[in-house]
C-alpha positions, 0 to 999 in steps of 0.5 A: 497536349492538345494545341487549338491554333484556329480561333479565326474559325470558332473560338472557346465560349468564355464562362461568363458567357455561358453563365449568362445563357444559362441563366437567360435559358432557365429565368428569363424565358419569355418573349422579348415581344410581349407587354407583360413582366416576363416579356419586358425581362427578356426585353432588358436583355436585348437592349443590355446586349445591343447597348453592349455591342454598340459600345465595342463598335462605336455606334448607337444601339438604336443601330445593332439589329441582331442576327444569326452571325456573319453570314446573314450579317452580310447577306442583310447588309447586301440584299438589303441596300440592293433591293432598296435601292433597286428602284432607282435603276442603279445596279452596280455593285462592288466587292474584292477577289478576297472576300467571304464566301458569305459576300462572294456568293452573294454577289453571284446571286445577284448577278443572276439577277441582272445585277451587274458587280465589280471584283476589286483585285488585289496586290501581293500583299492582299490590300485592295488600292484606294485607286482601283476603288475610285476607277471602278466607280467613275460613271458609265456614259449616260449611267452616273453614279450607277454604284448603289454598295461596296462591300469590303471586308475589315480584316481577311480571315485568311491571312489577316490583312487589314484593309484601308476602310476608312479610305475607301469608304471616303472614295465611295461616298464620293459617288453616293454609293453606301459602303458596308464592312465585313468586320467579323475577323477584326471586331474583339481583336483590334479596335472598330469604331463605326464613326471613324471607319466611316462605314454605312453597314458592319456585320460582326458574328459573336463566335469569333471573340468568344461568344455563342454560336448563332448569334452575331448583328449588322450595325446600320448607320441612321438614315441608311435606306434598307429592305429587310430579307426576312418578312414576318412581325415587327422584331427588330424595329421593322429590320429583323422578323423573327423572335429574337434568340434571347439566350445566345444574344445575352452570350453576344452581349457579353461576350461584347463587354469582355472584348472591349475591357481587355482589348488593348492588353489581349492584342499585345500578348497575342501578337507577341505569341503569334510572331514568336511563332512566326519567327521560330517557324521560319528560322527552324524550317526552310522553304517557308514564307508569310503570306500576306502585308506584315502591317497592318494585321489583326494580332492573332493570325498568320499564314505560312507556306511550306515548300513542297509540303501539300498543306492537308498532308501537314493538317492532317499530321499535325492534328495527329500530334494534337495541334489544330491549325486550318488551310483557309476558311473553315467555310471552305473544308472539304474543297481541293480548290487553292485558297480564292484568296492567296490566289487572288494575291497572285501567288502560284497554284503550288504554293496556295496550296502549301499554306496553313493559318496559324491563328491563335487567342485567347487559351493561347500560351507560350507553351502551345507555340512551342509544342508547334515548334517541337513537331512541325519540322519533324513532320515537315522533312517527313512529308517532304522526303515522300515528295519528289524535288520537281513537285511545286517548281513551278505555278502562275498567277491566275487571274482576278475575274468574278466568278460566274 
């Protein structure tokens, strides 16, 4: 029996979705760009897609310009107002300890640039306070309203937090600064609307609520002033030059009406899942703790702590026995470093690195929590007995500077 508990990584395509690329693939091949009837085909699937995903997240589909997922999503979001607003001489941005590499790196970029940024630090809980937000934003002398972006994602892709947007877009807002949402981890799990977050800029990527690879779109709020990062044609109003990849939007467009039919029902049975989980971990093994706010949460993910358990040892056993489970951002494997995110939450360095995410969905049963149950305390004492008592006592609380 082979258990799949890392759905905040990738999830399973849906066959409806690959139905509809495939059909898109074999029939509908041509340009969406070009006047003649087989462009115009192409053309219907784009706009049937961007209505789609328009429809999960709140906005107009004249708003949805499509990209290759979250990454560029972010990056489009961030360079974009940077740039455009660049000639104004403000060149302040601001983002949290606990995001996305895809904004984290983006940042950095930009520092290299003369940009000057802000690392919003978090509490132990992995929430951003509305408060840090408003001083980080009071104007510098001679410099008012230097803030051009904040970028703060929705939900965390670690241990699923759920930050306050709609506040700290309101903060934001308050000094004329735009605000851009990081929603890849949130969207298809629990309800978005773009109007009621309040929100200027939303990236989403379809892979993660069971749609294709490569394929994911930036939702910009009318009026929002913007530089496009890729220059070519006229795709995309202007926003996005490139020929469009018809055959995997027409998978995001549906894998975006499935999501929001059975959202409400989805989230209750995988919440249901994931604390059954949670509660039968933590009264079967000791040594354990959750990582991060109970509430608010997306449904579908926890992180856990092992007491001297070094959590690439507990991966490794575990995936052996046929259950896949992650450390962190699957952006991120291969690195030794402790989660940037746990660490920013000021856990120690011992048990940043004791911590795996469970994240469960749609495939997910009853019987896959319990077939983690049966071998995790197992592996757990085994690894343990091969650990000296001493190993993990002690760590500290490292510090929330931007990285250079």
């Amino acid at each position: 029996m082979r258990v799949y508990f890392d759905y905040n990584a990738t999830t399973p395509v849906a066959p409806d979705v690959v139905e509809a690329m495939t059909h898109v693939t074999l029939d509908l091949f041509g340009n969406p760009s070009s006047v003649h009837h087989f462009g115009q085909e192409a053309k219907r699937v784009l706009d049937d897609a961007r209505a789609a995903v328009a429809r999960l997240i709140g906005g107009e589909p004249s708003e949805v310009v499509f990209t290759s997922g979250g990454t560029e999503s972010d990056n489009f979001a961030i360079r974009g107002v940077a740039e455009a607003l660049e000639p104004t001489g403000r060149r302040h941005l601001i983002t949290t300890a606990i995001e996305h590499e895809a904004v984290l790196n983006t940042f950095r970029a930009l520092v290299r640039r003369g940009w000057r940024t802000t690392l919003l630090p978090v509490d132990q809980t992995g929430i951003v306070a509305p408060d840090r937000l408003r001083e980080a934003l009071e104007p510098t002398a001679g410099k008012p309203d230097d803030t051009v972006l904040v970028s703060v994602m929705h939900a965390n892709n670690e241990i699923g937090t759920v930050q306050p947007v709609a506040e700290l877009a309101a903060i934001a807002h308050e000094r004329h600064a735009v605000f851009h949402t990081d929603a890849v981890q949130s969207v298809g799990k629990i309800p978005v609307d773009v109007r009621a977050l309040g929100v200027d800029l939303l990236s989403l990527s379809a892979h993660k609520f069971n749609g294709p690879k490569g394929a994911g779109a930036l939702w910009i709020k009318r009026g929002t002033r913007m530089h496009p990062i890729l220059t070519g044609g006229k795709h995309e109003r202007n926003r996005r030059a490139g020929t469009e990849n018809v055959p995997a939007i027409a998978g995001l467009g549906v894998a975006a009406s499935l999501a929001a039919g059975k959202l409400a029902t989805e989230a209750v049975r995988v919440k249901q899942l994931r604390d059954r989980l949670e509660e039968r971990v933590l009264s079967a093994v000791a040594g354990t703790a959750i990582n991060g706010v109970r509430e608010p949460r997306v449904p579908n993910t926890t992180n856990i702590s092992f007491d001297r358990v070094e959590a690439e040892s507990l991966l490794i056993a575990l995936d052996l026995e046929g259950v896949a489970v992650s450390t962190g951002s699957a952006c991120s494997s291969g690195t030794l470093e402790p989660s940037h995110v746990l660490k920013a939450m000021g856990l120690p360095s011992h048990r940043a690195q004791n911590s795996l995410r469970f994240s469960l969905g749609s495939l997910s049963t009853e019987a896959d929590v319990d077939r983690v149950i049966e071998v995790l305390p197992r592996l757990v004492d085994k690894l343990r007995a091969l650990t000296p008592k001493t190993v993990g006592a002690h760590g500290g609380v490292p510090s929330a500077r931007f990285p250079a």
